[in-house]
TIMI-2910 file (N, C-alpha, C, CB; in pm, 1 decimal, decimal comma, always signed):
<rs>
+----------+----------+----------+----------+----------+----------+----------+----------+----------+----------+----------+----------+------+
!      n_x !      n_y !      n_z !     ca_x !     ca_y !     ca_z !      c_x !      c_y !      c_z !     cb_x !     cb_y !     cb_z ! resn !
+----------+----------+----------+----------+----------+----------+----------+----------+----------+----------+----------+----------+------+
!  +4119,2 ! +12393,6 ! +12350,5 !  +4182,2 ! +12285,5 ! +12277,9 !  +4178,7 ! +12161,0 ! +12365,3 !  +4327,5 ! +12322,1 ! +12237,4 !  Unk !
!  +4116,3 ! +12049,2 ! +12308,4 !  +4087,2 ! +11903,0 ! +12380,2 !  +4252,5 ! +11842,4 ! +12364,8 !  +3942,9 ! +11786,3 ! +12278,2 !  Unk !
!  +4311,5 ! +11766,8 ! +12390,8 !  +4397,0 ! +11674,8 ! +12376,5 !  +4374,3 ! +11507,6 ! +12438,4 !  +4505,2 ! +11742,0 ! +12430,4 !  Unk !
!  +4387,3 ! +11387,6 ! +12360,8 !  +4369,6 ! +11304,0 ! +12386,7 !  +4509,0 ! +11245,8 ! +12491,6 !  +4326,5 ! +11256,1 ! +12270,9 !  Unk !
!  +4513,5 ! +11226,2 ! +12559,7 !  +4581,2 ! +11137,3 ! +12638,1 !  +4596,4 ! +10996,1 ! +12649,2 !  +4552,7 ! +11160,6 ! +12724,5 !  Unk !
!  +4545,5 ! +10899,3 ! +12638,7 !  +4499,9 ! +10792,5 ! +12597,0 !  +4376,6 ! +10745,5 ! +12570,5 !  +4535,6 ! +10734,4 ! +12652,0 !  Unk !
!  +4325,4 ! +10657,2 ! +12499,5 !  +4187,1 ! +10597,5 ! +12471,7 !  +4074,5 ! +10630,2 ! +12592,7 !  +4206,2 ! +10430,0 ! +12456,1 !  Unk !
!  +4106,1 ! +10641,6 ! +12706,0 !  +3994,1 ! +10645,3 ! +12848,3 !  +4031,5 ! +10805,4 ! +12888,1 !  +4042,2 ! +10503,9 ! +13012,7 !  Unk !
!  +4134,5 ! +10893,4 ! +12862,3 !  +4104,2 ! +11013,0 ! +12937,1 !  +4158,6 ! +11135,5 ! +12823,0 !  +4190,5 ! +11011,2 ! +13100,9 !  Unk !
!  +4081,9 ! +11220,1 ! +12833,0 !  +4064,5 ! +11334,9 ! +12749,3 !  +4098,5 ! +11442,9 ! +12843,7 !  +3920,4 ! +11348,7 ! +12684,5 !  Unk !
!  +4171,5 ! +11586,7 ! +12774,7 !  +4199,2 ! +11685,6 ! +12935,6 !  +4216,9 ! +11821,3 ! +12846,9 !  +4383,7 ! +11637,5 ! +13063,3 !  Unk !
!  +4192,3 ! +11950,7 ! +12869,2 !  +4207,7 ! +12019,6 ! +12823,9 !  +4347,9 ! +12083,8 ! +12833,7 !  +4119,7 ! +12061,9 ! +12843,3 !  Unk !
!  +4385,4 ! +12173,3 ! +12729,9 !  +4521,6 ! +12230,8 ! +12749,2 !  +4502,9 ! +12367,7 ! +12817,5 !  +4601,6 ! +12245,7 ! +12608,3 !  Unk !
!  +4360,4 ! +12430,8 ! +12793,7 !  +4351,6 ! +12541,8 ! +12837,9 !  +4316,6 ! +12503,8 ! +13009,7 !  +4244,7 ! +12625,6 ! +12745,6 !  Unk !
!  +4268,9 ! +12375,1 ! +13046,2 !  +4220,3 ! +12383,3 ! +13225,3 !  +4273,8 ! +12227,6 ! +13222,5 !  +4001,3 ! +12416,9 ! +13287,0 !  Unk !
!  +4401,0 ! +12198,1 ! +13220,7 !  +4466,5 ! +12092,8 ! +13253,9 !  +4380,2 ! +12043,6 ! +13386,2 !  +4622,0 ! +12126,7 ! +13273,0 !  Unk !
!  +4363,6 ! +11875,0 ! +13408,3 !  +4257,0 ! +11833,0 ! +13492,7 !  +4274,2 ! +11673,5 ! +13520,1 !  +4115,3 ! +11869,8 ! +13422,4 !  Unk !
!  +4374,4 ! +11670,8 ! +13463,8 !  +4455,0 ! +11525,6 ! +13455,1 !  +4483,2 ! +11491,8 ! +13572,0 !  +4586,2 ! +11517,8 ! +13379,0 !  Unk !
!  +4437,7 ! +11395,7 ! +13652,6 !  +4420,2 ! +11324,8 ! +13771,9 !  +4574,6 ! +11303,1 ! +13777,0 !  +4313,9 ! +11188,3 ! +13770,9 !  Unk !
!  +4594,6 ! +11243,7 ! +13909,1 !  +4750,5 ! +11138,0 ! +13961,1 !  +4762,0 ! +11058,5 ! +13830,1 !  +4728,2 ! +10998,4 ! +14126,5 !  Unk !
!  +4675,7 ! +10955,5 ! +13874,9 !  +4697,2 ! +10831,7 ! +13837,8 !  +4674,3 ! +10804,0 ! +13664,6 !  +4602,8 ! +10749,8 ! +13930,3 !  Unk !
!  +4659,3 ! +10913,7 ! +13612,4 !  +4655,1 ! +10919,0 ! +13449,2 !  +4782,3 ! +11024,2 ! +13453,7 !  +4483,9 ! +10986,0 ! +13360,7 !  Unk !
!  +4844,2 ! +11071,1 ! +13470,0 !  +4974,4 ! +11153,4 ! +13467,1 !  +5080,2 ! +11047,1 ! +13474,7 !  +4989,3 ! +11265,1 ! +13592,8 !  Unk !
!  +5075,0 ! +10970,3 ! +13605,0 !  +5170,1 ! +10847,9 ! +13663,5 !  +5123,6 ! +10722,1 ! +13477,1 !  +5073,5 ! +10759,1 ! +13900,3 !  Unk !
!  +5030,5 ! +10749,2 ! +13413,5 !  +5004,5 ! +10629,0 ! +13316,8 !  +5066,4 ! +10673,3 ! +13200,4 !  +4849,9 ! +10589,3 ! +13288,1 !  Unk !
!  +5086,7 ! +10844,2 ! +13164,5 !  +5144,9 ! +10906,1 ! +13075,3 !  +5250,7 ! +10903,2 ! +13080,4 !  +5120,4 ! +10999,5 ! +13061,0 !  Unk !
!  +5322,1 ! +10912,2 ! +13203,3 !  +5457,8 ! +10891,2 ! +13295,1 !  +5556,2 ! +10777,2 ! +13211,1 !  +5410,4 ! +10821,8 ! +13470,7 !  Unk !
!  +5458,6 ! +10684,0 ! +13262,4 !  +5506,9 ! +10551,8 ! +13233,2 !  +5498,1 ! +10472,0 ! +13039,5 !  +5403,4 ! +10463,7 ! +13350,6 !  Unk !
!  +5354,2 ! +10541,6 ! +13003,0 !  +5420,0 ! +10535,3 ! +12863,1 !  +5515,2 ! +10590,9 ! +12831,1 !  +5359,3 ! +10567,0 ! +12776,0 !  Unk !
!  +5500,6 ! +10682,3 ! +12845,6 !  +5660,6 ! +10774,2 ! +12784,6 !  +5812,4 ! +10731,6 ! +12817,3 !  +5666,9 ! +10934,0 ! +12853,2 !  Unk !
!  +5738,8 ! +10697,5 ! +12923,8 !  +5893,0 ! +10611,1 ! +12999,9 !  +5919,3 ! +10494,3 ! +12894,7 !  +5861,7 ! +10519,1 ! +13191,7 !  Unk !
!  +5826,3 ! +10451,2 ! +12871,3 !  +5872,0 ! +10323,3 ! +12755,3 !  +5881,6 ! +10326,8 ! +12626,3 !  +5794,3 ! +10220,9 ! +12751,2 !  Unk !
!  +5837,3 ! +10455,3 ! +12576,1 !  +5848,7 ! +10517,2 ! +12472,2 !  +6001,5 ! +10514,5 ! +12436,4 !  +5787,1 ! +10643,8 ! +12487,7 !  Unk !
!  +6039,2 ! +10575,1 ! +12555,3 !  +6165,8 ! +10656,0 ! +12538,1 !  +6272,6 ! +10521,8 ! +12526,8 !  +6198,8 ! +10777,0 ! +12683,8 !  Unk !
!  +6232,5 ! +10468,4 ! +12664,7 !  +6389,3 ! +10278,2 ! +12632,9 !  +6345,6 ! +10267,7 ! +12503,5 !  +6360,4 ! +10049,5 ! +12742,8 !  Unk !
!  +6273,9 ! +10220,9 ! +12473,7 !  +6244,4 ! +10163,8 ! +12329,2 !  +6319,5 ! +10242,2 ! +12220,7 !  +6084,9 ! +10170,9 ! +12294,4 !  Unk !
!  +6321,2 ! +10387,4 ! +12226,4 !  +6346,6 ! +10491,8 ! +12138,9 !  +6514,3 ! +10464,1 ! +12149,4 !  +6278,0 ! +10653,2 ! +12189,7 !  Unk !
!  +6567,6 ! +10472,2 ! +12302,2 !  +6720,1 ! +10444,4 ! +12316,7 !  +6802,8 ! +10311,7 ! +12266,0 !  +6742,5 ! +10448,3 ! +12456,9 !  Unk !
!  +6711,6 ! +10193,1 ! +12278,0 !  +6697,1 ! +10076,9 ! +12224,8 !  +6761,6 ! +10062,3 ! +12048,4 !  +6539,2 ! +10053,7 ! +12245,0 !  Unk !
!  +6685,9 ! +10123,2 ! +12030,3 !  +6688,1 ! +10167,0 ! +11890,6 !  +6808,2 ! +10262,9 ! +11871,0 !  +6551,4 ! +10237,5 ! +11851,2 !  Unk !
!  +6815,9 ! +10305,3 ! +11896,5 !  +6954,2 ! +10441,4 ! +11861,6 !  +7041,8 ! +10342,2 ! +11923,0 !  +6956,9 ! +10639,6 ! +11958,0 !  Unk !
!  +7111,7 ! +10242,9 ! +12003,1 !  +7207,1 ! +10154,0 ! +12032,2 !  +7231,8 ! +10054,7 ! +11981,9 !  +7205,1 ! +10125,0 ! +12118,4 !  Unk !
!  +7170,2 ! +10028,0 ! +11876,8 !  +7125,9 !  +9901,7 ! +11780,7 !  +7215,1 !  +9998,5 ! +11688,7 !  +6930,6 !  +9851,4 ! +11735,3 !  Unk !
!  +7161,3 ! +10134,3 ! +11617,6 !  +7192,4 ! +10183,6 ! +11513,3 !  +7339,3 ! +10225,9 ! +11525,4 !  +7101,4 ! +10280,3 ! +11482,0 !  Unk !
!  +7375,3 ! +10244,3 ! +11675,8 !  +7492,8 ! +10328,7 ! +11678,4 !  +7638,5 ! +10204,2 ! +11652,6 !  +7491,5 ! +10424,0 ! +11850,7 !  Unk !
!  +7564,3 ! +10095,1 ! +11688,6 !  +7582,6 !  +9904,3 ! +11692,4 !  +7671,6 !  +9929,3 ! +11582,7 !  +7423,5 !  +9768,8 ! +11652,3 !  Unk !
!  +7546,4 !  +9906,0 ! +11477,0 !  +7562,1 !  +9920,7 ! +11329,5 !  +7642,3 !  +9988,0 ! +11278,3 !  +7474,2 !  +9957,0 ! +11274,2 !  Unk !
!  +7640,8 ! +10118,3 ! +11310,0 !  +7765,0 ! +10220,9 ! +11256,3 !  +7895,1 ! +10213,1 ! +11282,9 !  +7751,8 ! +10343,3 ! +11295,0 !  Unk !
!  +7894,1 ! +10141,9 ! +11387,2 !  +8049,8 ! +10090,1 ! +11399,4 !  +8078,9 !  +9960,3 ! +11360,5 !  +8101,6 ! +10093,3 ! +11536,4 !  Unk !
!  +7986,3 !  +9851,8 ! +11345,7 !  +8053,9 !  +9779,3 ! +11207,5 !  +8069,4 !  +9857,4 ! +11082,3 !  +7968,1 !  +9659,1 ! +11159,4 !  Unk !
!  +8004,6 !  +9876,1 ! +11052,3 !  +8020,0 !  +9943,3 ! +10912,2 !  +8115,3 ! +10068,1 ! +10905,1 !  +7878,2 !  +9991,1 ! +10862,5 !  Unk !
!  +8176,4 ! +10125,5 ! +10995,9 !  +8303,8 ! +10208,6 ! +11032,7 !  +8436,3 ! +10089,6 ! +11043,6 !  +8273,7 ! +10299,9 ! +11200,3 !  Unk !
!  +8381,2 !  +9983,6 ! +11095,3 !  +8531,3 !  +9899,4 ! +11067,2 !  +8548,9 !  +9841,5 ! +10914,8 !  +8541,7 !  +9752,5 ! +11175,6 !  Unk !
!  +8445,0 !  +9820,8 ! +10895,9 !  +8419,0 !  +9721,3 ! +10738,8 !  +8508,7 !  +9869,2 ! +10626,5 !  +8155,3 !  +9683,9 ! +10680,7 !  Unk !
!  +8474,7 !  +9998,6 ! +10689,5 !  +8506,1 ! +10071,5 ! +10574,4 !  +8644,3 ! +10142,1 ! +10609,2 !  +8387,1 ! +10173,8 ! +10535,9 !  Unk !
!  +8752,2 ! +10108,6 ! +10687,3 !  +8837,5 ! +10128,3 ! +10755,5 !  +8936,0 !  +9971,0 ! +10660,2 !  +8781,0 ! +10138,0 ! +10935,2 !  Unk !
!  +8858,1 !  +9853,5 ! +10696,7 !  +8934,2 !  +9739,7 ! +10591,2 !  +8917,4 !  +9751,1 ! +10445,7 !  +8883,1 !  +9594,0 ! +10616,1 !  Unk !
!  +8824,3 !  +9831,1 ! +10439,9 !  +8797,9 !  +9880,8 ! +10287,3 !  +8907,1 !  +9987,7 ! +10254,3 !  +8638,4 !  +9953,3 ! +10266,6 !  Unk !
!  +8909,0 ! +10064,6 ! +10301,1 !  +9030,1 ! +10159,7 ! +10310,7 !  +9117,8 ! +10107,5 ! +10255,6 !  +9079,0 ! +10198,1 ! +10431,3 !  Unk !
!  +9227,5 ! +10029,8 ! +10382,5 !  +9343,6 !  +9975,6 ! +10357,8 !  +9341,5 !  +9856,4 ! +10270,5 !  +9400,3 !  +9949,8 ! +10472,1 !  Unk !
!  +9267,3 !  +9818,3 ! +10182,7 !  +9262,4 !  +9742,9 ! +10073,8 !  +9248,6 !  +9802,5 !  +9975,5 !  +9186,0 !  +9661,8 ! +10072,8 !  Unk !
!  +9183,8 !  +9943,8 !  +9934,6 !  +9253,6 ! +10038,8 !  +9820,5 !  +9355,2 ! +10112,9 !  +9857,8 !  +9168,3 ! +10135,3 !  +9761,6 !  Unk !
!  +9414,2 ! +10093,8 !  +9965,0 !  +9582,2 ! +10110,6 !  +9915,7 !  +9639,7 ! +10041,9 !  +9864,7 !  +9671,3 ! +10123,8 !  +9988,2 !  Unk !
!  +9603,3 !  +9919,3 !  +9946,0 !  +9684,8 !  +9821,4 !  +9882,1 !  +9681,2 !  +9822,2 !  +9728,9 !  +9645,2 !  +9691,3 !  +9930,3 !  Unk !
!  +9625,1 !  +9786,7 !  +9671,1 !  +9577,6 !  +9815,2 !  +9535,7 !  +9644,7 !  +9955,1 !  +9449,5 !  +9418,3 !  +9832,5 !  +9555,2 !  Unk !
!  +9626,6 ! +10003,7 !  +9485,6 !  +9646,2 ! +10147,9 !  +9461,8 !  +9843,5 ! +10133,1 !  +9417,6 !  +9589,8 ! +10260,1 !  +9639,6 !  Unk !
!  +9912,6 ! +10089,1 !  +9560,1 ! +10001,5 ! +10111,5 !  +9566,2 ! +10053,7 !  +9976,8 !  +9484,9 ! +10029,6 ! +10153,0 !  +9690,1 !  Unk !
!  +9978,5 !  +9880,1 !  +9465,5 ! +10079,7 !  +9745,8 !  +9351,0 ! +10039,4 !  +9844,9 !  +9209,2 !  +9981,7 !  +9505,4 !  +9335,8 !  Unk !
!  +9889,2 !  +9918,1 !  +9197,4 !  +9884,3 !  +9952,7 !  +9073,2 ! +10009,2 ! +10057,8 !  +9024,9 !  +9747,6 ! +10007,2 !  +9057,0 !  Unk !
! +10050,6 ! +10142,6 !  +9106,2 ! +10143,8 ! +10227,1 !  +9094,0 ! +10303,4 ! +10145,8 !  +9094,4 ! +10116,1 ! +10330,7 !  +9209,7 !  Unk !
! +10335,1 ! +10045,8 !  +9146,8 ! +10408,7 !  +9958,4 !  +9080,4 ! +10446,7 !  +9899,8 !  +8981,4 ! +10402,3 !  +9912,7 !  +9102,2 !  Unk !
! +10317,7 !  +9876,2 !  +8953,3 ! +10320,5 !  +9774,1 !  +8802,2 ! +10253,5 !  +9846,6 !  +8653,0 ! +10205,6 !  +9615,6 !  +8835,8 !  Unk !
! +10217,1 !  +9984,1 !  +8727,5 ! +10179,5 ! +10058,0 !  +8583,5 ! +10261,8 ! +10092,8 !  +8464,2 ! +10135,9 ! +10176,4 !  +8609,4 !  Unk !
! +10387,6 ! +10103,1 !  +8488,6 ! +10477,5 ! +10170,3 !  +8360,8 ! +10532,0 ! +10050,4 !  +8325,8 ! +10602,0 ! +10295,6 !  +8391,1 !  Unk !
! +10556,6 !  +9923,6 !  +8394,2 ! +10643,5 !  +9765,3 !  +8330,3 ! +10488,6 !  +9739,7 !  +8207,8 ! +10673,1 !  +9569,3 !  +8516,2 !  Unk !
! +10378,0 !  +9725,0 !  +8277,0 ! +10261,8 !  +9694,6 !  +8221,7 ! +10208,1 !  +9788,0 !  +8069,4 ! +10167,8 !  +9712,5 !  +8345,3 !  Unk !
! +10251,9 !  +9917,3 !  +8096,9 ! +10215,1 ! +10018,1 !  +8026,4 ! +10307,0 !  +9969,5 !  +7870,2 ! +10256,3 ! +10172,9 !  +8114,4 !  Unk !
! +10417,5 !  +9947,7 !  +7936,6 ! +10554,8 !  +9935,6 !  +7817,2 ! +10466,6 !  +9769,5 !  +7730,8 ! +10789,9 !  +9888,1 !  +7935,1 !  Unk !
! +10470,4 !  +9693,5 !  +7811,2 ! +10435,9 !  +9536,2 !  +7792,1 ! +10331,1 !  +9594,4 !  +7687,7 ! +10370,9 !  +9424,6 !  +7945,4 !  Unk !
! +10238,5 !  +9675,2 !  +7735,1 ! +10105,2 !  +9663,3 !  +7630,3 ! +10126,4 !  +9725,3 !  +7530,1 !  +9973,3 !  +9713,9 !  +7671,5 !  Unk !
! +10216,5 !  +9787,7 !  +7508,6 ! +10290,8 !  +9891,3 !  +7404,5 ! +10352,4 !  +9813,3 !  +7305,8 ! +10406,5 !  +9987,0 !  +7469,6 !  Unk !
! +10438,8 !  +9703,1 !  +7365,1 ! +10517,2 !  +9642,7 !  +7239,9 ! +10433,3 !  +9510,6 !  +7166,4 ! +10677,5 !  +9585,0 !  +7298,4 !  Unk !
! +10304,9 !  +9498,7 !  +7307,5 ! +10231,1 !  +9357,2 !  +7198,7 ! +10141,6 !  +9473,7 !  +7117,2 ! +10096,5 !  +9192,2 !  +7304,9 !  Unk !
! +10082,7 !  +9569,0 !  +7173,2 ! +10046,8 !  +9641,2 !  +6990,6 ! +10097,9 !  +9669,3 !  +6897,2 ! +10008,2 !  +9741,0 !  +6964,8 !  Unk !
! +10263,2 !  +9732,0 !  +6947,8 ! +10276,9 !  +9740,2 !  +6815,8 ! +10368,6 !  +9609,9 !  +6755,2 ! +10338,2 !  +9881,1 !  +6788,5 !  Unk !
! +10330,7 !  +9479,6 !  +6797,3 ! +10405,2 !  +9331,9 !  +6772,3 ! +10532,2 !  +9324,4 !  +6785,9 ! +10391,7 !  +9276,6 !  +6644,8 !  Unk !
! +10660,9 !  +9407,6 !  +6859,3 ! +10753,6 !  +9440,4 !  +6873,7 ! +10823,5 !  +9332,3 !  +6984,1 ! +10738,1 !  +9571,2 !  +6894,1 !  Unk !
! +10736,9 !  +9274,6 !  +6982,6 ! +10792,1 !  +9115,2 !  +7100,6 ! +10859,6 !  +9042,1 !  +7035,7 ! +10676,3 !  +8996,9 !  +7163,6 !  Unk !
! +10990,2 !  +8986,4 !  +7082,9 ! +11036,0 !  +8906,9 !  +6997,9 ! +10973,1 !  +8746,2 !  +7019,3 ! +11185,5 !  +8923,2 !  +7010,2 !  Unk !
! +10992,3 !  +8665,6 !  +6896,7 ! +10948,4 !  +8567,7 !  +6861,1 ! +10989,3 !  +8429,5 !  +6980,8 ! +10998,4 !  +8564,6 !  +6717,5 !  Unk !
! +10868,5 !  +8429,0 !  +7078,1 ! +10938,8 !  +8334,1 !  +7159,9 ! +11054,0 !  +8129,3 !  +7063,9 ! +10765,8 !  +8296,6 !  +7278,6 !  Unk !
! +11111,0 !  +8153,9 !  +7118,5 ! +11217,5 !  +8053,0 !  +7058,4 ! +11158,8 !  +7909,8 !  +7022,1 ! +11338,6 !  +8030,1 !  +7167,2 !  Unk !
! +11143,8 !  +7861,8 !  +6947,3 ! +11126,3 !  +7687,2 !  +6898,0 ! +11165,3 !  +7624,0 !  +7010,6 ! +11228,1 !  +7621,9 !  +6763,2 !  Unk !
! +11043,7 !  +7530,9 !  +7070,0 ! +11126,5 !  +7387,3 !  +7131,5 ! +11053,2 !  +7262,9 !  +7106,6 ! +11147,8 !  +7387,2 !  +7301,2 !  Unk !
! +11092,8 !  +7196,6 !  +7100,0 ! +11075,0 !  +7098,0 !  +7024,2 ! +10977,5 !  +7045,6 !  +7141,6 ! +11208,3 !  +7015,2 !  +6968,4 !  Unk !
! +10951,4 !  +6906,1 !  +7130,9 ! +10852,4 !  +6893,6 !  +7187,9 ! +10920,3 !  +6770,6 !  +7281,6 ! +10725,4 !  +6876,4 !  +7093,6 !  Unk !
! +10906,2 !  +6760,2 !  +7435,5 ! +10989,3 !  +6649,6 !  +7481,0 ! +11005,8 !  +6524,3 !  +7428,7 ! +10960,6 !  +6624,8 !  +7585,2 !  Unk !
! +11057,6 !  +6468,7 !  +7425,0 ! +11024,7 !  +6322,3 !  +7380,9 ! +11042,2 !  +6227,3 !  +7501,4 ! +11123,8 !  +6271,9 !  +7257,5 !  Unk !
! +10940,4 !  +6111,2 !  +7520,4 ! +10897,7 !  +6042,4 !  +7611,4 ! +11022,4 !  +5880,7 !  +7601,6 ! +10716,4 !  +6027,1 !  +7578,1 !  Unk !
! +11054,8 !  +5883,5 !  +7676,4 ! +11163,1 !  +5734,6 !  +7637,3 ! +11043,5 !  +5616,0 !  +7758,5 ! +11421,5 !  +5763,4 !  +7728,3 !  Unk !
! +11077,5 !  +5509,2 !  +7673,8 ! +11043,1 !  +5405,4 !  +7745,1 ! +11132,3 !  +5293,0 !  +7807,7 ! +10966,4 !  +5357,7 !  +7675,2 !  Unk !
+----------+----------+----------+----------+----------+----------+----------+----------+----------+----------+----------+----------+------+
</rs>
């Protein structure tokens, strides 16, 4: 079995034959492979903790919610109850100000 190593050196797996100085070149790609690779996963891990705070203020804003809806559900519930069935009484006549000069 051949394996490519880079564009200039070829080496077998069965009679490995890979010089210093192409080992030290594999070395060193990989070496940069890898920051790059860590690079990346610290960016992402970045990311996940904004988006762990964003959904943490998201949180405590459907409580909030949650807990006025559970407040105001049965005053609201009743309210929508008596304008269907028109059971509101007739807000009162007022006349209309009159303007003096």
């Amino acid at each position: 079995m051949w394996v490519r190593a880079n564009a200039n050196h070829v080496f077998s797996m069965d009679k490995p034959t890979m010089d210093a100085e192409s080992l030290e070149h594999l070395e060193h790609r990989l070496t940069l492979r890898l920051d790059a690779i860590e690079a990346k996963l610290d960016a992402i891990l970045a990311h996940l903790q904004c988006t762990s705070d964003g959904v943490s203020r998201m949180n405590g804003h459907i409580d909030f919610v949650e807990g006025v809806y559970d407040t105001l559900r049965h005053p609201l519930s009743r309210l929508t109850g008596l304008v269907r069935r028109r059971e509101l009484p007739e807000p009162p006549d007022r006349a209309a100000p009159q303007l003096t000069a």
